[in-house]
Steps between C-alpha positions, in 0.01 A plus 500: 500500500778727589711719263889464590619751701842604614747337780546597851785200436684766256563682806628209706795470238614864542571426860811575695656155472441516084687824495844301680515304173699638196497137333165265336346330797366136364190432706195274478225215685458158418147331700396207426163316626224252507206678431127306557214677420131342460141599622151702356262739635322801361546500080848292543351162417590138386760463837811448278798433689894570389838441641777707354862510581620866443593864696251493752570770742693725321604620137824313352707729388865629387613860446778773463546804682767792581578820566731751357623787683493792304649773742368805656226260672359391168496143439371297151302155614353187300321176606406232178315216672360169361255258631620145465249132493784283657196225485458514131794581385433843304787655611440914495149470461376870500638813605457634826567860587776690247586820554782785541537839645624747738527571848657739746403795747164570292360170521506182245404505118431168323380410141391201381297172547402578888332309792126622571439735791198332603603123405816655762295581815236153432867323546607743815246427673397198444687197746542296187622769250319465159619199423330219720176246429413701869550860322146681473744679178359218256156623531527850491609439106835652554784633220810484631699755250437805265667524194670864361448607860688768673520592866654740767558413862530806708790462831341463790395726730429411893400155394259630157574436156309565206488268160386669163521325208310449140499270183421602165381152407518260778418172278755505214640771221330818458250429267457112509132531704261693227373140350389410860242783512130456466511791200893362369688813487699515180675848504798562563721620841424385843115447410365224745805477746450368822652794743537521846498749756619397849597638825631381814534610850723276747539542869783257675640580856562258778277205476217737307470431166208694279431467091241742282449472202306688214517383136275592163534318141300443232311182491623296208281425200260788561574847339410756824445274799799495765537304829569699838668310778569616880688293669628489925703265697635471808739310791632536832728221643441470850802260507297196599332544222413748182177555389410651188212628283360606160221659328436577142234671306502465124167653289517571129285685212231395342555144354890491605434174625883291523600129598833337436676588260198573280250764448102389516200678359230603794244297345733138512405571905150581488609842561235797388663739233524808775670230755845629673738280648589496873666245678667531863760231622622520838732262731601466855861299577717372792826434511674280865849481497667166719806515467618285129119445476227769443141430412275729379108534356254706294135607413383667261227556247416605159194682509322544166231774477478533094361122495229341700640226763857461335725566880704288611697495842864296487690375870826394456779379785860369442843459674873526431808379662817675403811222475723864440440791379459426161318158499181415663236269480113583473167378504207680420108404516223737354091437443275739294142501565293637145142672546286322253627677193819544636829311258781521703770244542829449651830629306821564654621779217367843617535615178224285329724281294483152556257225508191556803336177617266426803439701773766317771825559473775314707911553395789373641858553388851724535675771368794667523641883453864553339 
């Protein structure tokens, strides 16, 4: 449902410890899991069942990263990442985020393929990051990147820092969307581009921890209509434990009605031709550190007010035992209940890639950080 927005993770990069570095850093994840998922209720039906083998708890991935100092307190920075399939053996199998800029006294500048804002905080806040079959991320239709993006991250200032950023198409070259539109657009220039908007307003000091969010774009396949999205998170770690929180609010114009990857005409839902969308998502999380284990839990529901008993509510609990600090093992469990129109089924990849099957989820596997 959600256009990609740009990364609070940019700004993890262009951290102190990044700057120390004057060489490429090699970094990646490799998880692998046994993933069971099986079960209908609502509109999920026939109670198929499927074991996989694959990254259950986290993306696989490998990337490249440095920092050049440039003098005078201006340095140049880069980070190319690629997810990896270790269980398939696809080798690089997409591109994760790509991008280069500048940093130094007046913030941090970055161009590129860039992490969503909002798929950023779901992941912050969440106890099992967006990548998890106990993630609420799955549901809430979630892009993970925005392509020909651009974004500024402002110092910060008493524990505040502000995100801007934009895209001039976020789903491929300028241009390539007019044929997707319901009139196809077949002038020339930027005619039918998918830009975004976004803004974001971060508050981090002590064990506080606050995300808000504000994005606009247009709503693909339609030639006004845009989506608006507000989003706010929150945690404070109490030390024997961290809660967290989110809540979302996503309407759009007239007929701007989005799932997956693929725009839908109003009347495909029953939807009258005056209809707006609105959807709200929200989540509450825990998070109980003891010692090399911590467990942790969520709730949280997708509440759908442009279509007639389609909600859906999701729990999900899990564990992990750390064997160092860059290997652990996991185990998560996660049930989704449907409302009787409701189709939503378990899928570790926030991002909505991947296959979805059944509505409990149980994985069990390890990865490890280099």
């Amino acid at each position: 449902m959600q256009k990609k927005l740009i990364a609070l993770a940019v700004a993890a990069v262009t951290s102190g410890a990044a700057f120390a570095q004057t060489n490429v850093t090699i970094y990646g994840n490799v998880d692998m899991g046994v993933m069971f998922r099986q079960g209908n209720n609502g509109a999920v039906a026939n109670g198929q069942s499927q074991y996989d083998l694959q990254s259950a708890a986290s993306q696989s991935h490998i990337g490249f990263k440095g920092v050049e100092d440039l003098g005078n307190g201006l340095k140049a920075l880069f980070d190319l990442q690629y997810r990896i399939s270790p269980d398939t053996n696809t080798g690089l199998a997409s591109a994760g985020h790509q991008y280069v800029g500048l940093t130094g006294g007046f913030g941090t500048v970055v161009a590129g393929y860039l992490d969503g804002i909002r798929f950023g905080i779901y992941g912050k806040y969440s106890p099992f990051g967006n990548y998890s079959v106990a993630s609420l991320t799955s549901m809430t239709t979630q892009y993970d990147r925005a392509a020909n993006a651009l974004a500024y991250i402002s110092p910060s200032f008493s524990g505040f820092t502000v995100i801007l950023a934009t895209a001039t198409n976020t789903q491929g070259a300028e241009g390539s969307l007019k044929s997707v539109h319901t009139t196809p657009n077949t002038g020339t220039g930027n005619t039918g581009d998918d830009r975004l908007l976004s803004a974001n307003l971060i508050y981090a000091k002590g064990p506080l921890s606050i995300d808000l969010d504000y994005e606009t774009t247009r709503a693909v396949g339609y030639d006004r209509d845009r989506l608006y999205v507000a989003t706010a998170g929150a945690s404070y770690d109490f030390g024997v434990v961290k809660v967290s929180g989110l809540y979302d609010v996503i309407k759009g114009d007239v007929n701007s009605f989005i799932g997956g990857n693929t725009t839908f005409a109003a009347a495909a839902f029953g939807l009258a031709a005056n209809q707006k969308y609105d959807r709200r998502n929200w989540f509450v999380g825990a998070t109980v550190p003891l010692g090399k284990f911590s467990v942790m839990g969520m709730f949280g529901q997708v509440k759908d007010k442009t279509l007639s008993d389609a909600d859906a509510w999701k729990l999900g609990v899990g564990a992990r035992y750390a064997l160092s600090k860059r290997t652990e093992l996991y185990a998560d469990f996660a049930h989704i209940k449907n409302d009787t129109n409701g189709k939503y089924t378990i899928n570790p990849m926030g991002n909505g890639a991947g296959t979805s099957v059944g509505i409990n989820g149980l994985a069990m596997g390890i990865k490890h950080s280099f």
